[in-house]
DRENLUMBA-662857 format. One record per atom (N, C-alpha, C, CB): residue number from 0; residue in three letters; x, z, y. Coordinates in steps of 0.001 Angstrom, whole numbers, plus 500000, padded with zeros to 6 digits. Each point is the difference from the previous one (the first is absolute). Glycine has a CB too. Layout:
<recs>
NUM/ALA/X/Z/Y
...
</recs>
This chain:
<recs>
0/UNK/581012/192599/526728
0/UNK/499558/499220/498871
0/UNK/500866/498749/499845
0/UNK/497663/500874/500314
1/UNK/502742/498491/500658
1/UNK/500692/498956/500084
1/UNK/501432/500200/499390
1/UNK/498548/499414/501940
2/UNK/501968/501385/498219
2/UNK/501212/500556/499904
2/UNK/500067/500080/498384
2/UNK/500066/501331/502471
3/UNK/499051/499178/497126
3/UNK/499286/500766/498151
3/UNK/500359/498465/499732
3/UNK/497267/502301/499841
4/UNK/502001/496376/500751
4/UNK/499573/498909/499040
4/UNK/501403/499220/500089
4/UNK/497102/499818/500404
5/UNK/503563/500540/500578
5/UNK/501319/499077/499906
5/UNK/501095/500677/499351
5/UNK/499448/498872/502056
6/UNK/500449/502396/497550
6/UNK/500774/500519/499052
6/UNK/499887/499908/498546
6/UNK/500122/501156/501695
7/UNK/498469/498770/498151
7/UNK/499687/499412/498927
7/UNK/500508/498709/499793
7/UNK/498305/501299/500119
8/UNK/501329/497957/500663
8/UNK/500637/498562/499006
8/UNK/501424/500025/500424
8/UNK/497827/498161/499985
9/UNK/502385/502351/500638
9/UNK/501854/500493/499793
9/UNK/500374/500066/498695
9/UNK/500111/501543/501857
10/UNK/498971/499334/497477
10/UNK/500660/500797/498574
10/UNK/499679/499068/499244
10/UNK/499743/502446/500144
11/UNK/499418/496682/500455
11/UNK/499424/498404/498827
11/UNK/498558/500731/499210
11/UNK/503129/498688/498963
12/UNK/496258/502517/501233
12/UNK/499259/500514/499507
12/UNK/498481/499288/501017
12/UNK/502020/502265/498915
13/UNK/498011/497097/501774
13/UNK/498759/499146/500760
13/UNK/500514/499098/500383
13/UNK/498713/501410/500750
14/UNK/500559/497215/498668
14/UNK/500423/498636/500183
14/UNK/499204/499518/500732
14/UNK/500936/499702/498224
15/UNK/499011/499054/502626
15/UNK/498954/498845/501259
15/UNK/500070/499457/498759
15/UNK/500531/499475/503006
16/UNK/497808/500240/496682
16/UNK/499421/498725/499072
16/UNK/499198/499004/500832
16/UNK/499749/501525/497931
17/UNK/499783/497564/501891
17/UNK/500006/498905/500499
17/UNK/499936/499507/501380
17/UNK/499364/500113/498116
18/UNK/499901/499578/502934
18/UNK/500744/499743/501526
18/UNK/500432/498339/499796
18/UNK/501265/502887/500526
19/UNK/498216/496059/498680
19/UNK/500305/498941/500165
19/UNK/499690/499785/500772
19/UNK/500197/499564/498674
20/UNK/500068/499154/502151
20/UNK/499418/498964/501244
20/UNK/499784/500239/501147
20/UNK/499136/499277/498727
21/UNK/501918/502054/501548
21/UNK/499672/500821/501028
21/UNK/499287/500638/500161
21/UNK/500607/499087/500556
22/UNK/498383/501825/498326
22/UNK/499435/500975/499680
22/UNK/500717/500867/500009
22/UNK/498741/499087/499112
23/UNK/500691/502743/500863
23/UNK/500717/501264/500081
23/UNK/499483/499952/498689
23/UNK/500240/501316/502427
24/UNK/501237/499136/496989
24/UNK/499901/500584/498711
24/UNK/499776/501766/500164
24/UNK/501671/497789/498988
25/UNK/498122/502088/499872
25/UNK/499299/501865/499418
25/UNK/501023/500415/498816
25/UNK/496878/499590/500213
26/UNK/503023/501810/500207
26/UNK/500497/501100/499603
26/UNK/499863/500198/497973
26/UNK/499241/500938/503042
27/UNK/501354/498680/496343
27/UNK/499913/500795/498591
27/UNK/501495/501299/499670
27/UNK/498560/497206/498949
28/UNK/500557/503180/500027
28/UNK/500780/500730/499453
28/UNK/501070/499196/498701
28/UNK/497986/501903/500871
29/UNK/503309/498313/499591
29/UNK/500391/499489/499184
29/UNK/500509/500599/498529
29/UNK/500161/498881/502091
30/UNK/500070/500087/496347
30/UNK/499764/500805/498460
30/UNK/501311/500703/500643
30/UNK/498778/498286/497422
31/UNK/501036/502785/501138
31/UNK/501210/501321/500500
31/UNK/500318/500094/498261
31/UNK/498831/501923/502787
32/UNK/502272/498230/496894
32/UNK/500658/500362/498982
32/UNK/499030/501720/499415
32/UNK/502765/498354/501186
33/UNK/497130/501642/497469
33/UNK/499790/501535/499789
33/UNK/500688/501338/500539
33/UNK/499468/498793/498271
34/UNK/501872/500924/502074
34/UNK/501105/501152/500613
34/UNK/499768/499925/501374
34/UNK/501935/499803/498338
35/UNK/497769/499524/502351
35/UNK/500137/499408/501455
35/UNK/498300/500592/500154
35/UNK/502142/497300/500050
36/UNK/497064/503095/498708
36/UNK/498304/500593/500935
36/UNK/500186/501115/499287
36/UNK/497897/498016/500463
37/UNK/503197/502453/498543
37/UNK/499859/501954/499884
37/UNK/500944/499969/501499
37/UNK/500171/501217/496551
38/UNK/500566/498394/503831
38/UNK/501210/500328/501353
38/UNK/498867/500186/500839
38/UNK/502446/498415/499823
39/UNK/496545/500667/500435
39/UNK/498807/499854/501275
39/UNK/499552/501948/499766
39/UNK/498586/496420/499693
40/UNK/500415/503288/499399
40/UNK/499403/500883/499385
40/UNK/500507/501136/500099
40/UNK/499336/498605/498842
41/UNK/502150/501918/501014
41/UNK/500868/501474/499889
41/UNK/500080/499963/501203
41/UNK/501401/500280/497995
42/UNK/498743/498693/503037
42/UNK/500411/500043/501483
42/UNK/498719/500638/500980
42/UNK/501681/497698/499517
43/UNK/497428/501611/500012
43/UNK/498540/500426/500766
43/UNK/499522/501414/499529
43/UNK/499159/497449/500078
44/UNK/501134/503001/499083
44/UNK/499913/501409/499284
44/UNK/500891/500687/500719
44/UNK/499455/499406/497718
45/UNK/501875/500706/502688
45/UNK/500253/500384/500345
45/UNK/499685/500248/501780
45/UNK/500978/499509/497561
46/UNK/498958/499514/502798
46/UNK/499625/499664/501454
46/UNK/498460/501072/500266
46/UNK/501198/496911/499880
47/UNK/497594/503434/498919
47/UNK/498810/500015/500131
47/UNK/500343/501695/499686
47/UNK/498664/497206/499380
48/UNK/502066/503310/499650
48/UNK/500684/501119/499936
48/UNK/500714/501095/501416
48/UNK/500252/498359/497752
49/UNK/500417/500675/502503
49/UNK/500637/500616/501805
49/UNK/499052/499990/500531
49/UNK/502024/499171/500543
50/UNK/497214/499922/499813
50/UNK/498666/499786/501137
50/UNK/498979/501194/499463
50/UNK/500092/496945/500417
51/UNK/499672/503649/498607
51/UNK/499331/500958/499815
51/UNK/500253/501366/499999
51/UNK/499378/498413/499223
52/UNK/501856/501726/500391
52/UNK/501071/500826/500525
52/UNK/500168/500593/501307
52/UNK/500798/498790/498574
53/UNK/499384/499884/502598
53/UNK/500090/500972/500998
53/UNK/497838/500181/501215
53/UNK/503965/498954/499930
54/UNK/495622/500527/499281
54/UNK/498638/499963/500102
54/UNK/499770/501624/499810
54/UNK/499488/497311/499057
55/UNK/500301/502542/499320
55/UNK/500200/501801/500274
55/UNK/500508/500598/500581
55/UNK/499845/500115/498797
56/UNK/501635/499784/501353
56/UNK/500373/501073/501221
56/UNK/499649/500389/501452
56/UNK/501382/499445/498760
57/UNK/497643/498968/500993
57/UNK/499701/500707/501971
57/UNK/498650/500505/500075
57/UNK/501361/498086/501474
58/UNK/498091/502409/497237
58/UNK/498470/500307/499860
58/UNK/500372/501951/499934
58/UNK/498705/497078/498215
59/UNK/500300/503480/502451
59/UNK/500288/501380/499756
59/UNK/498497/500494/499201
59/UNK/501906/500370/502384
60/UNK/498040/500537/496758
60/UNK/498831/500606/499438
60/UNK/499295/500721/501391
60/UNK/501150/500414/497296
61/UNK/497312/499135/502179
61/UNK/499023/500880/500547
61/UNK/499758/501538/499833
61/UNK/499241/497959/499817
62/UNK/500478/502672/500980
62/UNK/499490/501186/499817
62/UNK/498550/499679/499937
62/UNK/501867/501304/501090
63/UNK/497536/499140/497702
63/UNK/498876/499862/499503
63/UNK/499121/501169/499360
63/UNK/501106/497956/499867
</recs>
């Protein structure tokens, strides 16, 4: 998970909001251009596509 959240704000796609005064700041999502959330969107489709993909393949039919 850690790994997920620092790649994210790698891409600038999750920003640290406030954390003044030596407070821990928190996690937002940061705005995204219209092209930059169909890219999200076609990416996770695809990602949710494979993952189901090989899901089925490791399922065998019942004899019923």
């Amino acid at each position: 998970m850690r790994g997920t959240m620092q790649r994210l704000r790698q891409e600038g796609l999750l920003l640290v909001v406030g954390g003044a005064s030596g407070l821990r700041g928190r996690d937002a999502v940061a705005p995204v251009q219209r092209d930059r959330t169909l890219e999200i969107y076609a990416m996770a489709g695809a990602i949710e596509g494979a993952r189901a993909l090989s899901i089925r393949s490791t399922f065998t039919p019942c004899a019923g």
